[in-house]
C-alpha positions in Angstrom: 118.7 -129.3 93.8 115.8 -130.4 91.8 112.9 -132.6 90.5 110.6 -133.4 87.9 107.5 -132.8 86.8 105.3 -131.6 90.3 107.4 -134.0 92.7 108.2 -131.5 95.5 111.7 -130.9 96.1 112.6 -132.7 99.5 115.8 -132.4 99.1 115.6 -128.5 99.3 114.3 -128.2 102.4 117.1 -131.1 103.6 120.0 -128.4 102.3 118.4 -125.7 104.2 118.2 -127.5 107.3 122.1 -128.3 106.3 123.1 -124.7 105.5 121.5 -123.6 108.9 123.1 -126.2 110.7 126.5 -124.5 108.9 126.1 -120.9 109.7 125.1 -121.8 113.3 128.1 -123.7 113.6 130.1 -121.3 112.0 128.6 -118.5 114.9 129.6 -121.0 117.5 133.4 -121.0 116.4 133.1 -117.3 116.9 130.6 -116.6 120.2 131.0 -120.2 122.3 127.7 -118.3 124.4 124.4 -120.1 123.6 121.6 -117.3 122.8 118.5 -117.4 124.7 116.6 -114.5 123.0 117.1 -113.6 119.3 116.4 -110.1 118.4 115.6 -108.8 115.1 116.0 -105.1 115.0 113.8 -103.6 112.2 114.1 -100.2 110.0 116.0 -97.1 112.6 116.0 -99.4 116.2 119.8 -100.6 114.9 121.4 -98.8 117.6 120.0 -100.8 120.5 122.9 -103.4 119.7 125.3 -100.6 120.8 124.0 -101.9 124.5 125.4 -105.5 124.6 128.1 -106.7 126.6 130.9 -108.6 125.9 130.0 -108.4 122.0 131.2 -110.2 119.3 130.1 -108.4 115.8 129.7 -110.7 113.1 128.7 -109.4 109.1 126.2 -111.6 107.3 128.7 -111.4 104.9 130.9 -113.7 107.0 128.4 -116.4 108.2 127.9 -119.1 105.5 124.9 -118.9 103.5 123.7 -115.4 105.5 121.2 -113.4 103.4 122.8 -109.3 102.9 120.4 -106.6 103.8 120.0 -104.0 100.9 118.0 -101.9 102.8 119.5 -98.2 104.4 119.1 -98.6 108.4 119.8 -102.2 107.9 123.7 -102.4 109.0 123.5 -106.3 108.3 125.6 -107.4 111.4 124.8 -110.0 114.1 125.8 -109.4 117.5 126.6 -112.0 120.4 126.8 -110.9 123.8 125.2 -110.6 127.0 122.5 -107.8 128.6 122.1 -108.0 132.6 123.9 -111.2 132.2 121.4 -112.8 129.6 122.9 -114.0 126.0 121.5 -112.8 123.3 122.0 -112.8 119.4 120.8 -109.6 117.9 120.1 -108.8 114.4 121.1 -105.7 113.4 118.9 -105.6 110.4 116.8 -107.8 108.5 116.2 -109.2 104.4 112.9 -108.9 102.9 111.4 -110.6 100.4 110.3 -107.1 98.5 114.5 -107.3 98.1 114.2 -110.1 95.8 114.8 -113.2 98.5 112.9 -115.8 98.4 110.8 -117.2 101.6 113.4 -119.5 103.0 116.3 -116.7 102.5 113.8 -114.3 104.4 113.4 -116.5 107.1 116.8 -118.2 107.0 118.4 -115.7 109.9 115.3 -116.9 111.8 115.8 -120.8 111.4 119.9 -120.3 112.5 118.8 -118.5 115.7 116.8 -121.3 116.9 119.7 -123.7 115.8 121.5 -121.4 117.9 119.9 -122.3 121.0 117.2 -119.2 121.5 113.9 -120.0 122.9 112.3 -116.9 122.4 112.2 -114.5 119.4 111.8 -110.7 119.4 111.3 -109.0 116.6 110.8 -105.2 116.1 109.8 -103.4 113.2 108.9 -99.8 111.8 105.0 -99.5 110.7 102.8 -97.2 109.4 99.8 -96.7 112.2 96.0 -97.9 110.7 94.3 -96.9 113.7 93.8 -93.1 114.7 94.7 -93.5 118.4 98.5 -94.5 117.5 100.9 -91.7 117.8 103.6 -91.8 115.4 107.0 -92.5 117.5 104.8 -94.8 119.8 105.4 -98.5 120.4 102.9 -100.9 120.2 103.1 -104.5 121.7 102.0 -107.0 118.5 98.7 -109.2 120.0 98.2 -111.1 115.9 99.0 -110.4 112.3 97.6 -110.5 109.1 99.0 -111.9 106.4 98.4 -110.2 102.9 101.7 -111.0 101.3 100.4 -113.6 99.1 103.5 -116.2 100.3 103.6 -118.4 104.0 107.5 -119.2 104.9 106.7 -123.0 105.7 105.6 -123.4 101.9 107.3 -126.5 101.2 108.2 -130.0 102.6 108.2 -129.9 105.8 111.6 -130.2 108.3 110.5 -131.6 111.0 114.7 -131.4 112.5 113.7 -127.4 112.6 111.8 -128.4 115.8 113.2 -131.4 117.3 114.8 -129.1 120.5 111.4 -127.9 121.5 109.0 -130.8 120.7 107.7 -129.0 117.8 108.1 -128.4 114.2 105.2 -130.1 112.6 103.6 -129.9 109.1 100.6 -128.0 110.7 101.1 -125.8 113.4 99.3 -123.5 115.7 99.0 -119.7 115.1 96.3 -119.0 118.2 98.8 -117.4 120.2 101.6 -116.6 117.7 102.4 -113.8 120.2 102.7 -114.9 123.5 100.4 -113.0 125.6 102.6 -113.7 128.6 105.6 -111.9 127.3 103.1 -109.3 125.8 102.2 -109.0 129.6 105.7 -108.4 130.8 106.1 -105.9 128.6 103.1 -103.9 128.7 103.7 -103.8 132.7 107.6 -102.8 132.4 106.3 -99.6 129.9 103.7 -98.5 132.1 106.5 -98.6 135.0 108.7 -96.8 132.9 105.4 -94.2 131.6 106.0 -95.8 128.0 102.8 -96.2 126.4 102.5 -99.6 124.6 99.1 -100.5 123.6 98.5 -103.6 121.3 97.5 -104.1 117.7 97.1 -106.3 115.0 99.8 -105.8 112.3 99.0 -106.5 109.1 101.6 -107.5 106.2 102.1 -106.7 102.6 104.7 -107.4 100.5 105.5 -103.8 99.6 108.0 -102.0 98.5 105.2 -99.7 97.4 104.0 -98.1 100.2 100.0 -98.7 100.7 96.8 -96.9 98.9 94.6 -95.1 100.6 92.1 -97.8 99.4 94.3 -100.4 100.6 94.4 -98.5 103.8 90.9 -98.1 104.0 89.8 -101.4 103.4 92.9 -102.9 106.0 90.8 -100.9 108.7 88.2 -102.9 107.6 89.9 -106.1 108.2 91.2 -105.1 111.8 94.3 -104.4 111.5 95.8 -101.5 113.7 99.5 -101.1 111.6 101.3 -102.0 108.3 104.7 -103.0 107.3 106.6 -105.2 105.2 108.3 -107.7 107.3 108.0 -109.8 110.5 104.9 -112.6 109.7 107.0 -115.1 108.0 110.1 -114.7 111.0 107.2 -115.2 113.6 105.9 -118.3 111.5 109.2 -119.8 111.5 109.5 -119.3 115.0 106.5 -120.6 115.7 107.5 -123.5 113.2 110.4 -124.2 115.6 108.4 -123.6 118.8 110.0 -120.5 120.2 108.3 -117.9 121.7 107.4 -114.8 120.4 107.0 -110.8 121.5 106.5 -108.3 118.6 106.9 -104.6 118.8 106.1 -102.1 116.3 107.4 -98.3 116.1 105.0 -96.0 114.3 107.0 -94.3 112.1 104.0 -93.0 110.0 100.6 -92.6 109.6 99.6 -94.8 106.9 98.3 -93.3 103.6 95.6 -91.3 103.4 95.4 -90.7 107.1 96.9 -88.0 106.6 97.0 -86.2 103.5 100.9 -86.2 102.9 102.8 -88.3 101.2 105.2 -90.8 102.8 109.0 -91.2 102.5 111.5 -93.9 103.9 113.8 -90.6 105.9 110.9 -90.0 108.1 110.8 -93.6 108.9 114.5 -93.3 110.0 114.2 -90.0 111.9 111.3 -91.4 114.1 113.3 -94.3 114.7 115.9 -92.3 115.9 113.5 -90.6 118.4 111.6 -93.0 120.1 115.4 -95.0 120.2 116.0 -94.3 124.1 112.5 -95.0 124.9 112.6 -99.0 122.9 116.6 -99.2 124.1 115.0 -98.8 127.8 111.8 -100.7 127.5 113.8 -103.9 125.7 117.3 -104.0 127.8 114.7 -104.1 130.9 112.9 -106.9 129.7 115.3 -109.3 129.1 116.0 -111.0 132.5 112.3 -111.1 132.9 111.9 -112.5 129.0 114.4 -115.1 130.1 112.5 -116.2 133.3 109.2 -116.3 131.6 110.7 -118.4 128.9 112.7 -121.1 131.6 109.0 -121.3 133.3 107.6 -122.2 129.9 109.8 -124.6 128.5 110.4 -126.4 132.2 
């Protein structure tokens, strides 16, 4: 790969698009089941993998071209399977960029899932809660995000082939409704069934591995946003890149800094994963079948 002077490098986008093309094909030797829902499993939710059927456990370190996740609570495994009969490709664990991976590694697990066939992304992560009202080991359903990471994950020429299945993937693309209110809906209405609280917020991104100021903090309140964390924007604006659907959901793992007057630590993050993980395990294997009938209804 290369170029001169400030000629964009075309061809890096076209190896990619080929690299994704060879890890999804390289997934297909090993699942022959199309995904319909993706699911990236953020920082302590690994173990809701545990509750696919039929799986087929793949490391990233097998899958051509497959970023590794540094990160403790990120096993770094794809699993195929099926839950209440729906297929699904889960992530166990994600790459950030904070790791030293650049925007298209980041979002390169992203771009092989929609390859793969899935029409609808989910991604979960661990945040630190802006706003006073969320409890830490709560959910909260993603409504928009903020992006303070200084980087956007469709820097670059564009690939329009990212899109082709879905009648998207243009150079500019719309953000309105990066999280689909609909599957927001579904959601919100299968946690109150199950007494789950799951209000909405705006989660706002940095690139971290710092955690925030209490400046930061302070003037992120100011901006709107409701939670922090250091992942998930650019894998939503790949996804929306590639036309898929979205539904985000943050655990509050901790009160951001200078909330309270403590300081934070990554072991907490884990521990409150580990305790809120029956009530996400519940709330997301319920929501699948209806996930996958909202989606059909979409895309007929």
């Amino acid at each position: 790969m290369g170029g001169g002077g400030c000629t964009p490098r075309k061809e890096h986008m076209h190896e990619i698009y080929k690299r994704a093309q060879d890890a999804a094909g390289h997934i297909r030797q090993r699942s022959p089941n199309a995904p319909a829902i993706g699911i990236i499993l953020g920082s302590g939710l690994g173990n809701f993998a545990n509750r696919v059927q039929e799986q087929v456990s793949i490391p990233y370190s097998e899958i051509p071209h497959f970023p590794q996740s540094t990160v403790v609570g990120h096993s770094g495994k794809l699993i195929l399977g099926h839950i209440h009969g729906v297929p699904v490709a889960v992530m166990q664990g994600r790459v950030h960029a904070y790791e030293g991976y650049t925007m298209p590694e980041v979002t390169f697990p992203t771009r092989v899932l929609g390859l793969l066939g899935c029409r609808t992304l989910i991604v979960t992560n661990a945040a630190g809660g802006i706003r006073p009202d969320l409890p830490q080991g709560g959910l909260v359903a993603i409504s928009d995000h903020i992006n303070l990471t200084g980087m956007n994950a469709a820097v670059g020429p564009n690939e329009p082939r990212f899109g082709v299945a879905t009648g998207s993937g243009q150079r500019f693309f719309d953000m309105s409704n990066a999280y689909s209110p609909a599957l927001r809906n579904l959601a919100q209405q299968e946690a109150a069934r199950r007494n789950i609280g799951l209000p909405e917020g705006v989660y706002l991104a940095v690139l971290g591995p710092s955690y925030e100021t209490p400046a930061e903090i302070r003037a992120f309140r100011t901006l709107g946003a409701d939670l922090v964390g250091m992942s998930t924007v650019h894998e939503v604006i790949v996804a929306r890149h590639m036309g898929l659907q979205v539904l985000g959901l943050s655990l509050v793992t901790n009160l951001a800094a200078g909330v309270l007057d403590q300081p934070i630590n990554h072991e907490e993050v884990m521990q409150m994963g580990l305790q809120a993980e029956a009530d996400f395990t519940s709330l997301l294997e319920a929501l699948i079948p209806q996930i996958k009938a909202e989606t059909a209804q979409h895309h007929a």
